[in-house]
C-alpha positions in Angstrom: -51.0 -24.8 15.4 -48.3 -21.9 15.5 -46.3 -21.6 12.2 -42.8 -22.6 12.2 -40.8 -19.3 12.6 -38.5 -18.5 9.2 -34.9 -18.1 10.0 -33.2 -14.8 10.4 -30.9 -15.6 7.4 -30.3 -18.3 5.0 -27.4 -20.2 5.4 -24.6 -19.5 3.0 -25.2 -22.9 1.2 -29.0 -22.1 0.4 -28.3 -18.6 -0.5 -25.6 -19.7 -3.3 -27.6 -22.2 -4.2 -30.4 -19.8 -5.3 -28.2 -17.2 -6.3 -26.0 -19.7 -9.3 -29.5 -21.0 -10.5 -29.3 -18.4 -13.3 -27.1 -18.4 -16.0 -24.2 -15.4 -16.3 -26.6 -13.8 -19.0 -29.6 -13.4 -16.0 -27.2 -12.5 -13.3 -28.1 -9.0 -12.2 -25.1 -6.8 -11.4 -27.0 -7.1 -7.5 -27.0 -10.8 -7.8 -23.0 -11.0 -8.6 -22.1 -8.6 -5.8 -24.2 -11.1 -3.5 -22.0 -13.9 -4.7 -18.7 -12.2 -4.0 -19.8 -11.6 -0.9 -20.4 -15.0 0.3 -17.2 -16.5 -1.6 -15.3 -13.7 0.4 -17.5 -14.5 3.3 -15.9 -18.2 3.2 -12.4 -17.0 2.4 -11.9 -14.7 5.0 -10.5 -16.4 7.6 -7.8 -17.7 5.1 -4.2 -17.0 6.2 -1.2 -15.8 3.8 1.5 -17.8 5.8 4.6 -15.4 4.3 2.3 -12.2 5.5 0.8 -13.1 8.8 -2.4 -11.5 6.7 -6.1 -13.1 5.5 -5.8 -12.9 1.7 -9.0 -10.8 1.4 -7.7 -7.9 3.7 -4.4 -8.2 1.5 -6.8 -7.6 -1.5 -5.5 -10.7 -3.2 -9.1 -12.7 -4.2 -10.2 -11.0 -7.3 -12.2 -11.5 -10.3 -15.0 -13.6 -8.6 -17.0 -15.3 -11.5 -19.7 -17.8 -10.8 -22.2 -19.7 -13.7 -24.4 -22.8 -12.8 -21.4 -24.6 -13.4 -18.0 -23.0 -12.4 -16.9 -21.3 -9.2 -13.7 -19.4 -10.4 -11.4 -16.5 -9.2 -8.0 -15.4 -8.9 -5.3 -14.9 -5.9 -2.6 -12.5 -7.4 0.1 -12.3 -4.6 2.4 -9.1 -4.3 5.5 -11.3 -3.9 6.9 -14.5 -5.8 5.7 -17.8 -4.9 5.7 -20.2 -7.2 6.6 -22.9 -4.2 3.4 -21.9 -2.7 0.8 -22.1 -5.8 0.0 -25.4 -5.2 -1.1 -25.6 -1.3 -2.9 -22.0 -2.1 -5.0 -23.7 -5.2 -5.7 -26.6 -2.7 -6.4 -24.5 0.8 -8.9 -22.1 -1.6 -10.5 -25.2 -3.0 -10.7 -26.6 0.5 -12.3 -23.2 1.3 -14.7 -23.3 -1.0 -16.0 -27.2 -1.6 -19.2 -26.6 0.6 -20.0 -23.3 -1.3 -19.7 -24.2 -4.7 -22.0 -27.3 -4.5 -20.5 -29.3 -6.7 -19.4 -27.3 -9.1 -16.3 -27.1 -10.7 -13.8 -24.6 -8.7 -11.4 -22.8 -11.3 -8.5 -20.6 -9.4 -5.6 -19.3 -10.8 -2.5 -18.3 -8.8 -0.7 -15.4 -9.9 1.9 -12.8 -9.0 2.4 -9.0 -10.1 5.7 -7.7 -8.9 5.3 -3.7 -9.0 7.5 -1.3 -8.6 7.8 0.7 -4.8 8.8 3.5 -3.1 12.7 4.7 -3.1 14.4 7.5 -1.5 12.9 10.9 -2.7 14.0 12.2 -5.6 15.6 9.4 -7.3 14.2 8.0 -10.1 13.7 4.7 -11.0 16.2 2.8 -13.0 15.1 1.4 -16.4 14.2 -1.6 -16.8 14.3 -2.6 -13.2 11.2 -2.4 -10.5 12.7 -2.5 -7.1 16.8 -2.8 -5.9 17.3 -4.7 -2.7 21.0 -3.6 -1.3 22.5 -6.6 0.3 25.4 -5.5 2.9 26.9 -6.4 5.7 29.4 -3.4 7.3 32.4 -6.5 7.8 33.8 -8.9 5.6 34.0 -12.2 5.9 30.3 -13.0 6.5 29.3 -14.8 3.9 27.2 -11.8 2.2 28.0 -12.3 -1.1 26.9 -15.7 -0.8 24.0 -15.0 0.7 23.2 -12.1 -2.5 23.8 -14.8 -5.2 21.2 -17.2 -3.1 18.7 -14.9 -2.5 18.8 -13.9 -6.3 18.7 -17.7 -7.3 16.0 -17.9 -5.0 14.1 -14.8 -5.5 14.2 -16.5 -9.7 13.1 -20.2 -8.2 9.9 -18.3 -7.2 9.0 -16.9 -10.0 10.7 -13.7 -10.4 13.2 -11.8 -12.9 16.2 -11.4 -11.3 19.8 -9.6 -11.6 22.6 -9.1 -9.4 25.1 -6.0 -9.6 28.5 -6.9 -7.8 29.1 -3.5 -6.4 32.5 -4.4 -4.6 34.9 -2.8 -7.2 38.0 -3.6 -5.7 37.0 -7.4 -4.7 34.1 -8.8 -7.1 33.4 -12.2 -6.0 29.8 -12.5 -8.2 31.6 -13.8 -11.8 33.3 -16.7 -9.6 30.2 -17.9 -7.4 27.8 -17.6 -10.4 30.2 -20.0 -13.0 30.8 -17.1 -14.7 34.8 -16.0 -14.9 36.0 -15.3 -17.8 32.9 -14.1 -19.5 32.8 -10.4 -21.0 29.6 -9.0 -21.4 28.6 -7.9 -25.1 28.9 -4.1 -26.0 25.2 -3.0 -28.5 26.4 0.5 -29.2 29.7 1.3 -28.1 28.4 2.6 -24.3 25.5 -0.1 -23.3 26.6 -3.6 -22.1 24.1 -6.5 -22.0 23.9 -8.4 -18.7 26.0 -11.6 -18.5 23.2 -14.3 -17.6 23.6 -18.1 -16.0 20.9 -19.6 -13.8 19.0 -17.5 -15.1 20.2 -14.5 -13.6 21.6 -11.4 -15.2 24.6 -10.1 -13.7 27.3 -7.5 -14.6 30.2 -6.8 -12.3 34.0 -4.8 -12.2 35.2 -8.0 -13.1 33.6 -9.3 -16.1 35.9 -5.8 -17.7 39.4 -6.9 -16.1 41.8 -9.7 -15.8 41.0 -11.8 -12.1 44.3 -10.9 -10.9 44.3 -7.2 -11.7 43.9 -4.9 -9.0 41.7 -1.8 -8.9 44.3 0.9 -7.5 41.5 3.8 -7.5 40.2 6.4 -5.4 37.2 7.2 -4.3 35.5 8.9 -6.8 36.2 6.7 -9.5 34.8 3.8 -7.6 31.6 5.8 -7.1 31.8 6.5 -11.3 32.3 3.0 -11.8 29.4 1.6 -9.6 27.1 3.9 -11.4 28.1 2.8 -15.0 28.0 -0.8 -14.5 24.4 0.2 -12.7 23.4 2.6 -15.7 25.2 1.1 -18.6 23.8 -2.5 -18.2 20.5 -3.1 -20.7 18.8 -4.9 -17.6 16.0 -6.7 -18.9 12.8 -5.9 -17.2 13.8 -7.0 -13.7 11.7 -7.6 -10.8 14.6 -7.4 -8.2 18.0 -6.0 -8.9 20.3 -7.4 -5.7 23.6 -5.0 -5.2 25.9 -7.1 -3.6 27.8 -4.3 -1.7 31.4 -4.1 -0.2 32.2 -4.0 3.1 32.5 -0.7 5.3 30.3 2.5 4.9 32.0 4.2 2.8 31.9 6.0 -0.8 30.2 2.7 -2.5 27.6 3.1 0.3 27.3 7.2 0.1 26.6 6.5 -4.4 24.1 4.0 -3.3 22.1 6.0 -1.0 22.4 9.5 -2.9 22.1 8.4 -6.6 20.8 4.9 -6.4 16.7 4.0 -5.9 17.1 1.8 -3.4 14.2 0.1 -2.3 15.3 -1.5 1.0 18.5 -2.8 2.6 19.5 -6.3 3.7 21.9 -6.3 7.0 23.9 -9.6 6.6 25.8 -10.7 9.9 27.1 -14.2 12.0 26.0 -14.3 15.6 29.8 -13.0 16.4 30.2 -9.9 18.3 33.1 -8.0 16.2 30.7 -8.9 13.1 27.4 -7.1 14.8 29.5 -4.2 15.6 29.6 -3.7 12.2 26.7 -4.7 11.0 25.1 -2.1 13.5 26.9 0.8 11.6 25.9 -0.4 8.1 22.2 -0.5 9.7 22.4 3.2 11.0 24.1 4.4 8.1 20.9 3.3 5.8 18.7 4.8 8.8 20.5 8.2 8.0 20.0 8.2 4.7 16.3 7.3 4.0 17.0 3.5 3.0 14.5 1.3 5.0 16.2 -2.0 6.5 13.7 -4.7 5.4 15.6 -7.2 8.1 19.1 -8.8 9.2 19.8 -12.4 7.9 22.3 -14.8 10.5 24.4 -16.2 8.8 26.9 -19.0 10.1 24.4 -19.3 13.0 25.0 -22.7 14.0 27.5 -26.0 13.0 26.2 -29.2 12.5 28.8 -31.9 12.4 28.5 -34.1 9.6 30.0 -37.2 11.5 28.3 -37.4 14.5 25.1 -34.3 14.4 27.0 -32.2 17.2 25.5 -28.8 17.1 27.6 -25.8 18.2 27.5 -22.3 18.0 30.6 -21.5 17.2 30.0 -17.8 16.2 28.0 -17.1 19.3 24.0 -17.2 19.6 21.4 -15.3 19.6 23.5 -11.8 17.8 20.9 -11.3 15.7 18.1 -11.4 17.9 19.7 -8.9 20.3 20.4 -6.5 17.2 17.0 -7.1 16.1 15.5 -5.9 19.0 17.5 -2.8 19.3 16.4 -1.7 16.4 12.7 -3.1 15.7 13.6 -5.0 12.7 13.2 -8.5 11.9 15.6 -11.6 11.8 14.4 -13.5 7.9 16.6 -16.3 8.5 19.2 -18.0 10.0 21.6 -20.2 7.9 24.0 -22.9 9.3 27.8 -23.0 8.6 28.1 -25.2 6.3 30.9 -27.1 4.2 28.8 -27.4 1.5 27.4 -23.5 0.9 31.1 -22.5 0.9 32.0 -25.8 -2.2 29.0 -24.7 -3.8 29.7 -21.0 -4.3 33.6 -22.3 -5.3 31.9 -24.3 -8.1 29.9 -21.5 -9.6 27.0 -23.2 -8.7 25.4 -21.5 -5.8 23.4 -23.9 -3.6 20.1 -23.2 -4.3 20.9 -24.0 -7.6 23.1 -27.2 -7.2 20.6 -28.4 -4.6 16.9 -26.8 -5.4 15.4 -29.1 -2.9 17.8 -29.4 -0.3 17.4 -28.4 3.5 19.7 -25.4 2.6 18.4 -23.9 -0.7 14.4 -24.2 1.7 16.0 -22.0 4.2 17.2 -19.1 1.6 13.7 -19.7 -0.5 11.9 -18.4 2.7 14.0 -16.0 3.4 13.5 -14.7 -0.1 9.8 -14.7 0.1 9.8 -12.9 3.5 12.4 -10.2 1.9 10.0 -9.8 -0.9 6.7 -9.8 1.1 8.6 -6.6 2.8 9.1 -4.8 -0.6 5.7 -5.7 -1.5 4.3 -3.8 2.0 6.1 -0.7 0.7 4.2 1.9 -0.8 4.2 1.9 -4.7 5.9 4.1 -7.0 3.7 5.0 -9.9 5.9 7.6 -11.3 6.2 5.7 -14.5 2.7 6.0 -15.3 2.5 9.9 -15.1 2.6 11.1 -18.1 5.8 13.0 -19.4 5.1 17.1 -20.1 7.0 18.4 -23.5 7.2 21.7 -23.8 8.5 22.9 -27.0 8.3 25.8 -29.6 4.9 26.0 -32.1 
């Protein structure tokens, strides 16, 4: 009688099951690189849903540690998700039931915001890892809303957040964040503290002057004011500094680009074609200068009526898209109009904070994570590790 022919390879069940039979102490170095290998083996076809990558090419499954008991490692994400720990902790353990044979399955979901790539030769401002310029080339778009959403939102997931009102002669930040009125505190008689609600440090023109003053300057002292409230501000160890910018492309824009480190530009627009001839010039003008777009955000893209559900496109449809293709970028989101974004902002209490689970504040929470997925692609910046050269007299 012929002997039954051994199998090519084990399956991956009987291999882990021989290979946790030891205890950590008798695990060879061999025997643990074996281990990872399977538990990456059964993680691979696992799907980021905010990249469009498998978490193992993105490099996010680390720290693999198996004992005749435990199954553990850790997914550290390059972007906030706090939303999303959760479903990853259950689609890993889902993953991995089969392979860990009934032991207990430890993972921890983290992320680690680092600092990336700006133009070249501009160095990074302290205290903050990445600046995301929010503008829009036309008023009247909703773009300051959007910023102070996006910031609320980019903070709901996880991350430290400011936003610098950059529009000198209209600043619109102190009234949609609830704080008009405030002035921020002065630690040494040149450095300002950031003025904080929702947990968001801000500073802006017009936290230092009365609402109804107006700012009758020139160009150049615009420019000199955008970069004191940008370098004078103590900013506390931001992940994501959002410059909510003016309209136009003018010397606000030209600071930005030359002195700022800008780590990508967000091109707000409605589907209206006026507002994407505009928004078409703030787009090249970013091109020209090294700033890369990370995507356009619709807003105002469709109306829902309240009473009856009629949708209409009043704006237009499909703007975005059009521009998008043009210029191989990508479309983040589209938001509705909507009575109550505009009551919210009024209030001081931006939507995604007055309504943190609403339809609305979901739509600007994705956006956010796709906006910070595409500042996490960039390449880092590790100029802050180098070490500094002093050369002085002996």
């Amino acid at each position: 009688m012929s002997a039954i022919p051994e199998p090519a390879a084990y399956s991956m069940f009987s291999r882990l099951t021989e290979l946790f039979a030891g205890k950590p102490s008798s695990q060879s170095s061999e025997t643990m690189a074996q281990i990872e290998a399977l538990v990456t083996e059964a993680l691979a076809s696992l799907i980021d849903p905010d990249t469009g990558k498998t978490y193992v090419s993105a490099r996010a499954v680390r720290n693999i540690r198996a004992t005749d008991t435990v199954l553990s490692l850790d997914v550290v994400l390059s972007y906030p998700a706090r939303s999303r720990f959760a479903d990853i902790v259950d689609t890993f353990g889902h993953a991995l039931a089969d392979v860990a044979q009934g032991r207990r399955i430890d993972i921890t979901v983290s992320s680690q915001i680092t600092s990336h790539a700006v133009q070249r030769g501009v160095p990074l401002l302290p205290g903050v890892k990445n600046i995301i310029a929010v503008a829009s080339g036309k008023g009247g778009v909703g773009k300051s809303t959007t910023a102070a959403n996006l910031a609320l939102a980019l903070a709901g997931e996880g991350a430290r957040v400011g936003i610098l009102d950059a529009d000198i002669y209209g600043p619109s930040q102190p009234l949609m964040m609830g704080l008009q009125g405030r002035r921020p505190t002065v630690t040494d008689g040149k450095s300002m503290l950031p003025v904080i609600n929702h947990g968001i440090q801000t500073m802006s023109i017009g936290y230092l002057v009365d609402t109804d003053q107006a700012m009758v300057w020139r160009g150049p002292m615009v420019s000199q004011a955008l970069q004191q409230l940008l370098n004078d501000t103590q900013w506390d160890n931001l992940d994501y500094l959002i410059i909510d910018l003016p309209p136009g492309t003018g010397d606000i824009q030209l600071t930005l680009a030359q002195k700022v480190p800008v780590t990508g530009a967000l091109i707000v627009t409605t589907p209206q074609d006026i507002a994407l001839l505009d928004a078409r010039k703030g787009l090249k003008m970013f091109e020209k200068v090294g700033v890369p777009i990370l995507g356009l955000i619709e807003n105002m893209a469709i109306h829902i009526c309240s009473s009856c559900g009629h949708e209409e496109h009043i704006f237009g449809e499909g703007g975005a898209a059009r521009m998008a293709a043009d210029y191989h970028v990508d479309v983040l989101g589209s938001l509705p109009l909507d009575i109550g974004i505009r009551l919210a902002a009024d209030e001081g209490i931006p939507t995604v904070a007055a309504d943190p689970e609403g339809r609305i504040a979901s739509i600007y929470k994705a956006i956010a994570r796709k906006v910070a997925v595409r500042v996490g692609e960039k390449a880092q910046d590790f100029s802050g590790k180098f070490p500094k050269i002093v050369i002085q007299n002996n």
